[in-house]
PLY file of the C-alpha trace (Angstrom):
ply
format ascii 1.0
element vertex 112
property float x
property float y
property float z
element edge 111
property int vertex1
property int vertex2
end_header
96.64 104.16 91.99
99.60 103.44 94.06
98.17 103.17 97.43
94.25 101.76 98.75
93.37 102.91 101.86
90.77 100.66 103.97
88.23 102.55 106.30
85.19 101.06 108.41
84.12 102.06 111.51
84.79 98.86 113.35
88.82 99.46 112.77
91.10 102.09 111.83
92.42 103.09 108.32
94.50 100.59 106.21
97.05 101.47 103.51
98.45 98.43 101.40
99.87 98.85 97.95
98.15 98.99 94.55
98.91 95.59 93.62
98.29 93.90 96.74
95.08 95.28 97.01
94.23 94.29 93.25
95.24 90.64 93.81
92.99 91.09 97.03
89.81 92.80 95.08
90.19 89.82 91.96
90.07 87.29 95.42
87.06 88.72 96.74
85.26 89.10 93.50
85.40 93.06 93.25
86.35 95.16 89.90
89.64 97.34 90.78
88.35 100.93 90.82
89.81 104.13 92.94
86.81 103.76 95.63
84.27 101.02 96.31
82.26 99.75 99.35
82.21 96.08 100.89
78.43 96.57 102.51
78.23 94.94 105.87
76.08 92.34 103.81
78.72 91.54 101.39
81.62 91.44 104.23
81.18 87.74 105.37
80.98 86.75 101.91
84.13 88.71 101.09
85.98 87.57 104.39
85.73 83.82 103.71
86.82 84.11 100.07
90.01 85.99 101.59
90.34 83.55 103.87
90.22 80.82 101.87
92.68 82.04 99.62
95.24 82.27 102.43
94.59 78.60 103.24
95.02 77.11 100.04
98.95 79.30 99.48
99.46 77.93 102.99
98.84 74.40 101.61
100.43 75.39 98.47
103.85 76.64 100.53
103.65 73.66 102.56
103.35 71.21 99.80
106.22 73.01 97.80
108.37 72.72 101.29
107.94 69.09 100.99
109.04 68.76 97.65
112.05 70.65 98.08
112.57 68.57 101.29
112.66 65.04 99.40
115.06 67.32 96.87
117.47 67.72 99.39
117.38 64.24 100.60
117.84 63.43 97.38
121.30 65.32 96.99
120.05 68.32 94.75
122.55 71.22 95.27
120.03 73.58 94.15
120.12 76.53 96.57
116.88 77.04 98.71
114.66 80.43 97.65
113.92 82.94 99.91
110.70 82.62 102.09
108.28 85.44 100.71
105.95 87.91 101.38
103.09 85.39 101.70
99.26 86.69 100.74
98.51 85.55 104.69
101.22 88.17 105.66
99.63 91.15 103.57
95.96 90.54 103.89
95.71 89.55 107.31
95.13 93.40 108.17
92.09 93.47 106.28
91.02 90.14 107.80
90.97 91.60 111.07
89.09 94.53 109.67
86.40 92.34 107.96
86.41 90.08 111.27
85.34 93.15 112.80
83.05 94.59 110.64
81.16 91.71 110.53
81.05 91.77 113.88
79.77 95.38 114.42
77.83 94.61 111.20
79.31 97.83 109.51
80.48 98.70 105.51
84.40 98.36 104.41
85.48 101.30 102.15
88.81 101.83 100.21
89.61 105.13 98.15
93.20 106.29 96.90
0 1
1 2
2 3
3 4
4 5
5 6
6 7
7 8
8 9
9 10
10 11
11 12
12 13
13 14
14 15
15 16
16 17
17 18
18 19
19 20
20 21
21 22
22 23
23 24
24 25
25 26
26 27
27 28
28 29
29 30
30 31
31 32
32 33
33 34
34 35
35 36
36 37
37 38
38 39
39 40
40 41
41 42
42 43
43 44
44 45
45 46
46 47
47 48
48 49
49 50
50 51
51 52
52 53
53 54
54 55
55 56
56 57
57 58
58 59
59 60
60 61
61 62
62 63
63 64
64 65
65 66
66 67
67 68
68 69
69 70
70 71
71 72
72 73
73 74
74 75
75 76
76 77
77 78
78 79
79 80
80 81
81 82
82 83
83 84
84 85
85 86
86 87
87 88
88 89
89 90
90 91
91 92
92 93
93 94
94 95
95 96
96 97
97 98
98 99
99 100
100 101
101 102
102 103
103 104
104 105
105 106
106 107
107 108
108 109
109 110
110 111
């Protein structure tokens, strides 16, 4: 599986990488497979573990900021990293998606 694709009716189609989406589906309590179903009763459930998730690497990245802040302060001449590709960044897509299925009160679907 190299791409999941995301469908509901409340938003239009998804794609996000293979291991995106598996960090995403261990989040959210769901067994990788090539097709599944979030049912419009398991969305909210499914929404706020995703969202939580993205909280606590945004207090992770803030907290590691700081520590690399007093670092520098401190004179270390090791080179700051690269920002990355934050969780936030690549599930906030399907946020919006489970937002709005919740809202219409509608399934989420992925398949390859």
């Amino acid at each position: 599986m190299s791409l999941v694709v995301f469908r509901s009716k409340a938003a239009g189609e998804i794609f996000m990488f293979a291991e995106t989406a598996r960090r995403i589906f261990e989040i959210i309590g769901r067994s990788e497979s090539a097709r599944g179903v979030i049912t419009a009763e398991q969305v909210t459930d499914a929404l706020q573990r995703l969202v939580s998730a993205v909280e606590q690497e945004k207090a992770d990245i803030k907290s590691a900021a700081a520590a690399a802040d007093e670092a520098n302060r401190r004179g270390s001449d090791e080179p700051a990293a690269a920002a990355p590709i934050t969780l936030g960044q690549r599930a906030f897509p399907l946020i919006e998606m489970l937002r709005a299925a919740e809202k219409k009160k509608v399934d989420v679907t992925w398949g390859v």
